[in-house]
C-alpha positions in Angstrom: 22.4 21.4 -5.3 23.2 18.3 -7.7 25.2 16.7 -4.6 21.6 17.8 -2.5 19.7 15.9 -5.5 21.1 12.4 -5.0 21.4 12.1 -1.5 18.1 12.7 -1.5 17.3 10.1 -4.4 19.6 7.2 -2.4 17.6 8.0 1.1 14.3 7.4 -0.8 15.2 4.1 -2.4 16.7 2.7 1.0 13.7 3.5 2.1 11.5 1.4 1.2 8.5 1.6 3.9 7.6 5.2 2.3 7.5 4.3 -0.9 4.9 1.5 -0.3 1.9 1.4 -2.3 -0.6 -0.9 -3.2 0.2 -3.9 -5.7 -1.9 -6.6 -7.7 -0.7 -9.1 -9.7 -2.7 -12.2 -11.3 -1.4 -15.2 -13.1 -0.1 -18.4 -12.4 2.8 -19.2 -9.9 5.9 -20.4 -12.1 8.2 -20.7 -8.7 7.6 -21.1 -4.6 9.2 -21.7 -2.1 9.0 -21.6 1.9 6.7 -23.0 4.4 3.0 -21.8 5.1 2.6 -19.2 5.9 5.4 -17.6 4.8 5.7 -18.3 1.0 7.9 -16.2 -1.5 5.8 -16.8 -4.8 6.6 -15.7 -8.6 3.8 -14.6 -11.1 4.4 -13.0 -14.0 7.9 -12.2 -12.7 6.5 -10.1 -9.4 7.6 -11.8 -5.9 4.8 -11.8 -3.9 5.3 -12.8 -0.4 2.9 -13.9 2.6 2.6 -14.0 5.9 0.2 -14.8 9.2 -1.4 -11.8 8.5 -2.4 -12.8 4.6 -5.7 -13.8 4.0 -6.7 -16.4 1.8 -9.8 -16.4 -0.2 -11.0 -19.7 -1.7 -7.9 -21.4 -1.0 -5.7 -22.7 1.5 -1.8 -21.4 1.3 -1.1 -25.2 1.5 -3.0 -25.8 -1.3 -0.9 -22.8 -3.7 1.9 -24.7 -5.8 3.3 -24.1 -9.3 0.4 -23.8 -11.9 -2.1 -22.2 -9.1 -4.0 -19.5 -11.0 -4.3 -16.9 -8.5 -5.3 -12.8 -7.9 -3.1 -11.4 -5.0 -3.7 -7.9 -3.3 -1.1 -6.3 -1.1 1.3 -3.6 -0.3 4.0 -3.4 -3.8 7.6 -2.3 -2.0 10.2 -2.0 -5.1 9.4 -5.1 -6.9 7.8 -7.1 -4.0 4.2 -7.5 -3.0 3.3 -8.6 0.3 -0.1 -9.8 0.0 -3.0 -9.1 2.2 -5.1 -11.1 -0.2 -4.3 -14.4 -1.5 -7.7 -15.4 -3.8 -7.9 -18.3 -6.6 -8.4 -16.8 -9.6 
């Protein structure tokens, strides 16, 4: 049963998808990098990542550097969020 236990635990951690859930983070960006729209952003130690599909209320993602004070909404996957909503906070 013990052997049963962890198997179980590892396939739930590699799996990442089912353990989504919904993540908000809001602070300002200490680090960035990558190229509209795909950034990979820091705040408040959370990697938040967007994408094509990431809206972006009340600024542009060309306008998000280090410093930006901003709310993010999204989908939290282990210690990523990949944001739905990118807003200036």
């Amino acid at each position: 049963d013990d052997d049963e236990a962890e198997d179980e635990d590892e396939d739930d951690s590699d799996d990442k998808g089912g353990n989504s859930a919904s993540g908000e983070v809001e602070g300002s960006v200490s680090s960035l990098s990558g190229q509209c729209p795909s950034l990979s952003l820091v705040i408040k130690g959370v990697t938040v990542t967007t994408s094509a599909a990431t809206k972006f209320d009340g600024i542009t993602c060309s306008a998000i550097k280090a410093g930006t004070s901003l709310e993010v909404k999204g989908t939290r996957m282990g210690t990523t969020i990949a944001a739905t909503k990118v807003e200036r906070d």
